[in-house]
Kinemage of the C-alpha trace (Angstrom):
@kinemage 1
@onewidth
@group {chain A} dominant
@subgroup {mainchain}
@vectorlist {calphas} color= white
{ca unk a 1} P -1.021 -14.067 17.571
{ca unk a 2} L -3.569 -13.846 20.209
{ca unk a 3} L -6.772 -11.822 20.312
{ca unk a 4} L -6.923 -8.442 22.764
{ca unk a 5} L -10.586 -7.700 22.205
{ca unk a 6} L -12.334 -10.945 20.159
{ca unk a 7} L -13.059 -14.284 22.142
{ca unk a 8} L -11.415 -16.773 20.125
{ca unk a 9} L -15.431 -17.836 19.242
{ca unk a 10} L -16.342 -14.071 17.909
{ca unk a 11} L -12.899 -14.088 16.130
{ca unk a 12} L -14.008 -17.053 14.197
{ca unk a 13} L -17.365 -15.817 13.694
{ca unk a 14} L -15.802 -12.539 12.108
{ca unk a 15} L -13.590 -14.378 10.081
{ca unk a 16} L -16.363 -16.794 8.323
{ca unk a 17} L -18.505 -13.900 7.689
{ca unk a 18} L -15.957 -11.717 6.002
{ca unk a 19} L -14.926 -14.916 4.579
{ca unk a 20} L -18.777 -14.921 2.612
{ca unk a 21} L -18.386 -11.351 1.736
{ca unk a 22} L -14.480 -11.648 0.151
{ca unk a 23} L -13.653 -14.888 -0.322
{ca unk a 24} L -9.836 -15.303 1.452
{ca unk a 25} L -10.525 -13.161 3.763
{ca unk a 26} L -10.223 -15.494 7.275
{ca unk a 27} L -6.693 -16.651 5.682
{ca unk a 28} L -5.214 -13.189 5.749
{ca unk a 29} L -6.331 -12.615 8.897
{ca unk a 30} L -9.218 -9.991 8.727
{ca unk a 31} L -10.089 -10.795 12.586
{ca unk a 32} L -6.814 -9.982 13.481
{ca unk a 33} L -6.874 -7.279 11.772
{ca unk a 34} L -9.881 -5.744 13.060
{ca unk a 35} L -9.067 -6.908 16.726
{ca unk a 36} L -5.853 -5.237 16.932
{ca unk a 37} L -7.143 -1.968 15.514
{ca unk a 38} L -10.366 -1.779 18.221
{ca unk a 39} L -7.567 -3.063 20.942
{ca unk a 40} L -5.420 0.468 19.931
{ca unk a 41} L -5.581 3.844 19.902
{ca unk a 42} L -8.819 4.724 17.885
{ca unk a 43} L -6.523 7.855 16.096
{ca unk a 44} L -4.657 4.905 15.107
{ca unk a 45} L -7.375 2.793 13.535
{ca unk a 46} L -7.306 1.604 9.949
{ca unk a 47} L -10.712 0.388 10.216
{ca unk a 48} L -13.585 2.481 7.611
{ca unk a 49} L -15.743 2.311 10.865
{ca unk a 50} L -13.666 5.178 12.543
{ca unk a 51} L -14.796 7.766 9.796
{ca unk a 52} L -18.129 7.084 10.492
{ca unk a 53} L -19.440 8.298 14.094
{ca unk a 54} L -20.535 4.679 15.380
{ca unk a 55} L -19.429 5.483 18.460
{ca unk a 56} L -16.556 2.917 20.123
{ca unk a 57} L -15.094 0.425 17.925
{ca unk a 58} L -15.172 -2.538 19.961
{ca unk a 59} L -18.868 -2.111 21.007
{ca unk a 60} L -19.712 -1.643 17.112
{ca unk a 61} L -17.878 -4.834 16.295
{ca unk a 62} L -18.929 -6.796 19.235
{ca unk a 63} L -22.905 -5.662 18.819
{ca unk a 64} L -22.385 -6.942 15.065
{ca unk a 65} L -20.699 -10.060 16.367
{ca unk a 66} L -23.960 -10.801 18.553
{ca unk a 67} L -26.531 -9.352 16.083
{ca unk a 68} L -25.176 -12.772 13.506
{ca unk a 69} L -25.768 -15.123 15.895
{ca unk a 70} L -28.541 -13.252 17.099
{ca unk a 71} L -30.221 -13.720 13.628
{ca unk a 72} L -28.304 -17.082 13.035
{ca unk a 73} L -30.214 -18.484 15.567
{ca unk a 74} L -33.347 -17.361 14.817
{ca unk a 75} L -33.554 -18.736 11.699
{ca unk a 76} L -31.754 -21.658 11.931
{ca unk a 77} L -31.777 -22.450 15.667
{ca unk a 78} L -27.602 -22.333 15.786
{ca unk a 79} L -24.799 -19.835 15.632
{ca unk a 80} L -23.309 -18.517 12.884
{ca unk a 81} L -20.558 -21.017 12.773
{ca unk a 82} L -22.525 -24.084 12.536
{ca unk a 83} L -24.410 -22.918 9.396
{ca unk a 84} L -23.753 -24.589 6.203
{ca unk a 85} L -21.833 -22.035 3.668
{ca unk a 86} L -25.763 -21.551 1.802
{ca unk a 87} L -27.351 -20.698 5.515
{ca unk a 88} L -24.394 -18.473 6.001
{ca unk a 89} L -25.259 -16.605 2.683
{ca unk a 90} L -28.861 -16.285 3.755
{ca unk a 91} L -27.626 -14.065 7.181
{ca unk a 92} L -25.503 -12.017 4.707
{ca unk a 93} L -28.148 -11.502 2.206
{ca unk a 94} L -30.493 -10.692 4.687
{ca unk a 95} L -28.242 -7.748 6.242
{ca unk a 96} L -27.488 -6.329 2.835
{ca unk a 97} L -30.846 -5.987 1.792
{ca unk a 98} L -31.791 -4.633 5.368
{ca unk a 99} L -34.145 -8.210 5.754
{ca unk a 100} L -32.701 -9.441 8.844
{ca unk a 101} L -35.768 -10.954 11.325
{ca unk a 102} L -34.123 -10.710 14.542
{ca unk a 103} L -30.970 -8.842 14.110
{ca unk a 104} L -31.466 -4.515 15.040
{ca unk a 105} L -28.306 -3.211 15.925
{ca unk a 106} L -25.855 -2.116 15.109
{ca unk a 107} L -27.846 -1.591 11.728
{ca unk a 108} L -27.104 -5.338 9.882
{ca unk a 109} L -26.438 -3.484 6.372
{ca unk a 110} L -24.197 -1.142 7.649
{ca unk a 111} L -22.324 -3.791 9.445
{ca unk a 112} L -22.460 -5.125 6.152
{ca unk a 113} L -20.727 -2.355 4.650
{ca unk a 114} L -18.332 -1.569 7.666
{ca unk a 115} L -16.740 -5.464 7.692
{ca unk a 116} L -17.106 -5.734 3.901
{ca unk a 117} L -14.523 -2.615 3.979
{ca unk a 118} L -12.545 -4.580 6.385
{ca unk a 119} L -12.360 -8.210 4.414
{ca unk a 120} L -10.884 -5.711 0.882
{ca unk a 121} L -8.400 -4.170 3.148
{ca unk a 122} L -6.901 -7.087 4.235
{ca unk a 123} L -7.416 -9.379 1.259
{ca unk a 124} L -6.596 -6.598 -1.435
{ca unk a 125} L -5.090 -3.808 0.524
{ca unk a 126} L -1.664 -5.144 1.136
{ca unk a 127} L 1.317 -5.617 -1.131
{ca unk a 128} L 0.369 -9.334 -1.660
{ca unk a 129} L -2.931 -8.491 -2.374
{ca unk a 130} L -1.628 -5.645 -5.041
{ca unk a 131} L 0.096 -8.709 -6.568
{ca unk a 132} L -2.979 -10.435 -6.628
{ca unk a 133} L -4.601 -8.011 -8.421
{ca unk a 134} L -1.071 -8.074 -10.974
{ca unk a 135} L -1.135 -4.333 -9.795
{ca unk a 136} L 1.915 -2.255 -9.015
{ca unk a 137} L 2.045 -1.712 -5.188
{ca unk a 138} L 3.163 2.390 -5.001
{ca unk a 139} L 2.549 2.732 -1.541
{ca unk a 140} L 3.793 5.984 -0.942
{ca unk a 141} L 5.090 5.166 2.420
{ca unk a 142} L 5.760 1.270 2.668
{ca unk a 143} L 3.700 -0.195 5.706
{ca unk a 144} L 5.470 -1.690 9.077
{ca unk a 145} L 4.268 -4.869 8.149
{ca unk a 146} L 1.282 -6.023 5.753
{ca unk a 147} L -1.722 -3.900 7.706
């Protein structure tokens, strides 16, 4: 499945950081996830980030995208996806307690938040994820397909 709004680069980069904040969360496919929602209709979005006046989707998610390198390089002289999994925790604990040197916008803890939202969806949101969880799935209308 190929990308509509993510360079195959940022798509990576999503999926490792989402990856730090709920672990499986590149292997179901949270950048695909995201990209396909900010590619369609934003009435049609399953993303938290609609509810929440940010403004358009894709320039949220691509201003995050840049603010991780952004910050990723500034501490460590290299983007976000040639960090070790430690250096990679120090980005994400830097956004969440609103620490971040070099990264401004989109606000790093609420991008934080926003993809956070994003990584449970797709890791614990879905009928697989339900079974994960050994949780009934009562969906009261069954999905097209898993998000």
């Amino acid at each position: 499945m190929s990308m509509q709004v993510f360079s195959k680069e940022q798509a990576d980069t999503y999926a490792a950081w989402c990856d730090i904040l709920v672990a499986g969360a590149a292997r179901a496919g949270v950048a695909h996830f995201v990209d396909q929602n900010i590619a369609g209709p934003y009435d049609r979005a399953l993303l938290f980030l609609r509810f929440s006046e940010a403004g358009p989707l894709a320039d949220y998610y691509l201003g995050g995208l840049s603010g991780i390198d952004t910050e990723s390089n500034h501490r460590f002289g290299v983007p976000f996806l040639q960090l070790s999994q430690a250096e990679r925790q120090v980005i994400v604990e830097a956004a969440i307690a609103s620490k971040s040197q070099a990264w401004k916008r989109p606000d790093p803890s609420f991008f934080y938040l926003v993809s956070r939202n994003d990584a449970v969806d797709v890791v614990y949101g879905t009928e697989a994820g339900f079974k994960a969880l050994d949780t009934p799935y009562m969906a009261h209308i069954l999905p097209e397909k898993p998000w």
